[in-house]
N, C-alpha and C positions, 0 to 999 in steps of 0.2 A: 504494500500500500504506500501511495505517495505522500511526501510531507509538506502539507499545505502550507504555500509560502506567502507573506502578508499582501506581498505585491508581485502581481502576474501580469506578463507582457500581451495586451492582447492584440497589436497590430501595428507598425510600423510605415509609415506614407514619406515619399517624398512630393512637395508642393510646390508647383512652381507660380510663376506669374501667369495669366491668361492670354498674355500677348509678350512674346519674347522680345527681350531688347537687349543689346550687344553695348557697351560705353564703357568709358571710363572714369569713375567721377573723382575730381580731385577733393585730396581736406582743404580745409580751410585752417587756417594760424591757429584758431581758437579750437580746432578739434586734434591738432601736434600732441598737446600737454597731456589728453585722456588715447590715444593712439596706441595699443598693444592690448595687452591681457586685464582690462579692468572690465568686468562685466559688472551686470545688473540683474537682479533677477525679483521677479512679484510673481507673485500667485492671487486668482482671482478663484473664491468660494462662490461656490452659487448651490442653492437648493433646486434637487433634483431630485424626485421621488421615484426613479422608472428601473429597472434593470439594465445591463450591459446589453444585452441585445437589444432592449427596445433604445437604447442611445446610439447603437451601429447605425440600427436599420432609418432610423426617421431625423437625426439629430447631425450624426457625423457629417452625413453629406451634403448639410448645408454649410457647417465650419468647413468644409474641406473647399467648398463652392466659390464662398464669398472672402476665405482666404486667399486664393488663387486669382479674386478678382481686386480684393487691396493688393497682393504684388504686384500687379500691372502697375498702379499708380507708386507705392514702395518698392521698387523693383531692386533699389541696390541692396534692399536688406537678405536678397536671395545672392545675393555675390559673399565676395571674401574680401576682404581690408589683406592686401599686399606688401609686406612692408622688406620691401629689398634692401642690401646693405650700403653705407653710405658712396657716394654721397648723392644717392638717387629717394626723394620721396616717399614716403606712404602713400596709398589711394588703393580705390574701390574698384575691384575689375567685375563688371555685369558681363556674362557669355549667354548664348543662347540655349546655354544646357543648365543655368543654377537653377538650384530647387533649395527650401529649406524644411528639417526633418520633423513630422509633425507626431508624436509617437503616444500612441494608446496604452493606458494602465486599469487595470482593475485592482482594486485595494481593498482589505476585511479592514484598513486601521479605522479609528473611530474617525468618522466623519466630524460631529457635533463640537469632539474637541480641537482636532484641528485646525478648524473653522473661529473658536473662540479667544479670547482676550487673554485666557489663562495661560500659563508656561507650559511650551511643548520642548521637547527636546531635538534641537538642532537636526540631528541624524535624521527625525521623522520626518522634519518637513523635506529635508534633503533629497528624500525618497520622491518627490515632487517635483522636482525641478528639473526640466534636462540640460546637457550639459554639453559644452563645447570642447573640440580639441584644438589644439595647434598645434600645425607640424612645420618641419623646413625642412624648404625644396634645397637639392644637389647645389642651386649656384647661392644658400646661406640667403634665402628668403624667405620667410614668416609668412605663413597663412593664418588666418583666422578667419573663420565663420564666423557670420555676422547673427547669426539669429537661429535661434530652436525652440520650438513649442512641446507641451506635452499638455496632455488631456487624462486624469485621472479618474476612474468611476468613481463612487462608492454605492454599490447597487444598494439602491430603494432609500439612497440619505441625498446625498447629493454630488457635485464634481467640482472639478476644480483645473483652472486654464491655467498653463505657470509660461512665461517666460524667460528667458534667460537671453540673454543680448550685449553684444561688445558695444565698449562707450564712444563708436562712431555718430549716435544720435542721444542727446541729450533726455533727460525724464519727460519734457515739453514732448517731445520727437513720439516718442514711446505713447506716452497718452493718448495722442493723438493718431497715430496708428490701432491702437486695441482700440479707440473709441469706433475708428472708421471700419475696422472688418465687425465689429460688432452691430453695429448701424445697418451693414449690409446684409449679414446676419439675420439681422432683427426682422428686417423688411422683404427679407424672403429672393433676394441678389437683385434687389431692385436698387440703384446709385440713387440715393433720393438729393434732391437741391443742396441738403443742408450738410451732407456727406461731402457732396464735388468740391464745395466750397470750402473741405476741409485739405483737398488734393496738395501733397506737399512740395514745398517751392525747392526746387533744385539747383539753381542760380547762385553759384559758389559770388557773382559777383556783387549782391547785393549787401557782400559783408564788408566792411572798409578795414583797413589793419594803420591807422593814423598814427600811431608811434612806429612801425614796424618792427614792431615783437617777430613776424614768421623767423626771422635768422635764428633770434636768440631761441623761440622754441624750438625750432631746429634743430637746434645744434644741443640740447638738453635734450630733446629723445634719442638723437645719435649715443649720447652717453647713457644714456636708459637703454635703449637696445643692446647696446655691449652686453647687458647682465643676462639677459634672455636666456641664451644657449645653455647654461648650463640649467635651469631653473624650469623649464618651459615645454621643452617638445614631450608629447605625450601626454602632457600633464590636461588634467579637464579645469574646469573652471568650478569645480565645488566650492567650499566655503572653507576657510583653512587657519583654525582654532585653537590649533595643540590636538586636545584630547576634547573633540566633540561631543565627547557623552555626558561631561561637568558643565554644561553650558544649554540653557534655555531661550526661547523669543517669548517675551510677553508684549503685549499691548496695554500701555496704561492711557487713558483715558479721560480728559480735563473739559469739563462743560462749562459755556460760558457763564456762568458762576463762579466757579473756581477760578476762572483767568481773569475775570473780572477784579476778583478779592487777593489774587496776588498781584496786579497793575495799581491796584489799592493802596497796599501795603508796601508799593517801590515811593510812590509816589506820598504817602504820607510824611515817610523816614526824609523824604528829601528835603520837603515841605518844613521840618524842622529845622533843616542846615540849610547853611548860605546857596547852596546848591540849587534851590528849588527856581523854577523859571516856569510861570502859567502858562508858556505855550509849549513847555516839553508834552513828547507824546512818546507812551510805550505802545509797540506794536502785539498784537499777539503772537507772533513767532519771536521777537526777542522777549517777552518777559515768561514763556511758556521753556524757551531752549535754555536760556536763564537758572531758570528752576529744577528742571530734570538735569542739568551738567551738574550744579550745587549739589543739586542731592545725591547724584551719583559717584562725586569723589568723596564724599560725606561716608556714602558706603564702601566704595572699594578702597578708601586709604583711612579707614577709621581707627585701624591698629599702628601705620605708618608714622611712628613719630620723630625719627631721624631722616623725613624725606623730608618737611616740613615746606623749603626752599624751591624742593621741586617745581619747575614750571606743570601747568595744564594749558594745554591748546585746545579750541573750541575752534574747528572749520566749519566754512558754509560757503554754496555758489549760491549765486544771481544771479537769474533769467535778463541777458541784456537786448531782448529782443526789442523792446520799448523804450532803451535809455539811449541808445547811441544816437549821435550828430544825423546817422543818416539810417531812421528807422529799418528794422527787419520786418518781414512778415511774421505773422504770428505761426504761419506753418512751414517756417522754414527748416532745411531737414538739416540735421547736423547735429553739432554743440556751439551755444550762443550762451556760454558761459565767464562768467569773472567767477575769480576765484575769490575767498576772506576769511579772514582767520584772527580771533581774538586769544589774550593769554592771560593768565593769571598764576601767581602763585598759590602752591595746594595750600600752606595754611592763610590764604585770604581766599580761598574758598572753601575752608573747610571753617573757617571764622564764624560768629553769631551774623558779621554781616555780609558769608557768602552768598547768597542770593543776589543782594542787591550790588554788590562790586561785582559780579556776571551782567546784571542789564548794565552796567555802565560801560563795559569791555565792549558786550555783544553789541549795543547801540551805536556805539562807537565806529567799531567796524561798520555796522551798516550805513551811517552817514556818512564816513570816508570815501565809502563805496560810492554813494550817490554824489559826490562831488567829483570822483577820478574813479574813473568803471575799472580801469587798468593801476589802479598805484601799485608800483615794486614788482609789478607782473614780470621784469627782468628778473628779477631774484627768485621767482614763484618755485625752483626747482628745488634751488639749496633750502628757501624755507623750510619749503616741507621734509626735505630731508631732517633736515634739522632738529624739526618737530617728532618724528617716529624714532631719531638715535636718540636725543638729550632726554625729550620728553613724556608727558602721555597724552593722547589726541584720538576726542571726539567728533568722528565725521556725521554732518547730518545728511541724508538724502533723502529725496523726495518733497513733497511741498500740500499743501491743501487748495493750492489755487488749480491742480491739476484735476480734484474731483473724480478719483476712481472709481465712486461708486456708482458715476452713471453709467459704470461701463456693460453693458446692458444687451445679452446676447439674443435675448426672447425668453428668457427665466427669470427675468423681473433682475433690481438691481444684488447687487453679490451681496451675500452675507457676511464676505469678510475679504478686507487687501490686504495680503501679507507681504512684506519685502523679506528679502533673506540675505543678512549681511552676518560681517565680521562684526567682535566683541569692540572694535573702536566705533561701530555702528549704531545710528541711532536715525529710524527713521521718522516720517512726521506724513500726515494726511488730515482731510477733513472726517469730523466725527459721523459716520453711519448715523449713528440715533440720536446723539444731542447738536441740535441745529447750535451753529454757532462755537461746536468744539471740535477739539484736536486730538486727534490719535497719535500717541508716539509710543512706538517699538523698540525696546532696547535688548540686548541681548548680557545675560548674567548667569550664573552660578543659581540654584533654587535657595540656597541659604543670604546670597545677596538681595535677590529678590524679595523675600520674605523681611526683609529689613528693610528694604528701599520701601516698599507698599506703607512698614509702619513709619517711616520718616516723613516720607508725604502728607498722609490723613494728620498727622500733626500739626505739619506744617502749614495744611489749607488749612485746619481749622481753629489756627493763629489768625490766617488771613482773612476769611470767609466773618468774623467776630468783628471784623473793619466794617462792613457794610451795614450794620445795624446798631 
């Protein structure tokens, strides 16, 4: 007798575009910096009550339909990112043979948790995700697949869509692609008005490089690619931890209540010091990233008392589709990102007043940003390096201005958006059920977790005791 295994392969497709197209698309300066092995990966839950065969027979072949008709319009996501060795470019070679790998799972794991808020164990969701290789060709050229899909059952609970995708297109890019085959999807392969008009702009020219950064990024992935070879061929793009089985994703949860009464509680403290100015404004991504960074070195370095001096970095990009001299489309395909990055020392955040020295950091940054979309963008490589040798660093991704839960295949909207990062990971979305709030994702230990949840509830309800 055979030993039922949690997750069974039940079909394998390769998809291509609907209409083949042959090109070569080049990067742009802004897309140099993210150029190799940096993927991204989200899963979309949806409630699905039907069995594995009744999703083959009625279901598959319309994902399989109206995918094949978003490639036509994203066609270079069926190519490979090429990255030959210097002192020739990176770019997107489209052939009239790419297809990208769409692959079918049936799974006994529990659907319900999966799907939910609570800490899953890294490895399970992993089970989820597909996953890319890279190889190098004879003349020490780098390939990367650009994109792979998988489609998970879970007979009579529901399924779940995961992506996985190299950082040749920004989280903008990606949105709007799951939003456009879902669309099509939805409406049964009919291109409705409000889909065409999402068609993504390919026009490497309408991005300007007014400093001319492309050298300097240039010449910073050249030295990024040296490390490659030994690191990389073979290797997939899983999530890469240490020891993945001490490590959890939860989703915590903050309703405009809570963000409200900690925007509260910044703005009181300042309101007593010389500091205060009535027209400061906290945003809800700075006093919300603010708050989870605080309290998350609060937990991981609470024993730490000889680090003290230690630096913490808090990164974050910016959508510069809206801010440059000479506007982008909003569907332009790429990365149309600035990078930013705030710092502080662990014991002035781990201080009574880390919270509020993180919104001064993080604010900070973001209004440098709004005054030079590019500042230090020459140094952007060494910082960061800087940052992952000296220090410790929180990367945020993702945003809630992207809205995944509309993303809406004919199963009404998804029960749950997961990203699936590393432990410097922390990602951010809008709230599923409370209008006006923020989902963020961090990934920890079950015993930090259980800590960070009670520092929290304290915390808000220090702050939440301001409003009344």
């Amino acid at each position: 007798m055979g030993i039922l295994r949690e997750h069974e392969l039940v079909q394998k497709f390769k998809i291509g575009p609907s209409k083949r197209t042959t090109a070569s698309v080049p990067l742009s300066f802004l897309d140099l910096p993210l150029a190799g092995p940096i993927y991204v990966r989200r899963q979309f839950f949806y409630h699905f009550p039907h069995s594995t065969l009744h999703f083959c027979k009625t279901t598959l072949p319309s994902l399989k339909t109206s995918l094949s008709q978003t490639l036509q319009h994203f066609f270079p996501l069926a190519g490979n990112l090429l990255c030959p060795p210097p002192p020739h470019k990176p770019f997107i070679r489209c052939t009239d043979d790419d297809s990208i790998p769409l692959t079918v799972v049936e799974s006994r794991a529990d659907f319900n948790h999966l799907s939910s808020n609570h800490p899953k164990r890294l490895k399970d969701l992993d089970h989820l995700v597909p996953k890319l290789t890279c190889t190098n060709m004879h003349d020490d050229t780098f390939v990367f697949p650009l994109l792979a899909l998988q489609t998970t059952i879970f007979p009579n609970q529901g399924l779940c869509i995961a992506i996985t995708y190299c950082h040749v297109m920004d989280d903008s890019c990606c949105s709007n692609f799951m939003k456009y085959w879902s669309s099509i999807c939805r409406s049964g392969g009919v291109e409705l008005s409000l889909v065409e008009r999402s068609t993504p702009c390919l026009d490497r020219g309408v991005l300007k490089d007014p400093k001319g950064l492309e050298a300097i990024f240039l010449r910073d992935y050249f030295e990024e690619r040296s490390t490659w070879k030994e690191r990389l061929v073979g290797k997939t793009s899983e999530v890469c931890n240490g020891n993945t089985e001490d490590y959890v994703k939860a989703t915590l949860v903050f309703g405009r209540d809570d963000i409200e009464g900690l925007r509260r509680l910044v703005l009181n403290q300042w309101r007593r010091s010389e500091e205060f100015d009535t027209s400061q404004h906290v945003s809800k991504f700075v006093v919300t990233c603010a708050f989870v960074w605080a309290c998350l070195v609060k937990t991981r370095c609470r024993s730490d008392y000889e680090e003290q001096e230690k630096e913490e970095f808090f990164r974050f990009s910016a959508d510069c589709r809206d801010r440059l001299e000479h506007p982008v489309p909003e569907t332009y395909f790429g990365n149309c990102l600035t990078l930013c990055f705030a710092m502080l020392k662990r014991n002035d955040l781990k201080g009574e007043g880390g919270f509020v020295n993180a919104v001064k950091v993080i604010r900070r940054a973001v209004t440098d940003m709004k005054i030079d979309l590019f500042k230090d963008a020459e140094n952007w490589r060494e910082s960061f390096t800087k940052m992952f040798a000296l220090g410790s660093t929180l990367i945020v991704t993702g945003s809630p201005k992207f809205t995944v839960y509309e993303t809406d295949f004919g199963f009404g909207k998804p029960n749950k958006v997961e990203m699936v990062h590393s432990l410097k990971g922390m990602s951010l979305a809008e709230s599923r059920d409370k209008e006006g709030g923020l989902e963020v994702g961090i990934v920890c230990t079950i015993t930090e977790f259980e800590y960070l949840v009670s520092l929290i509830k304290q915390e808000l309800q220090v702050s939440k005791s301001l409003l009344y």
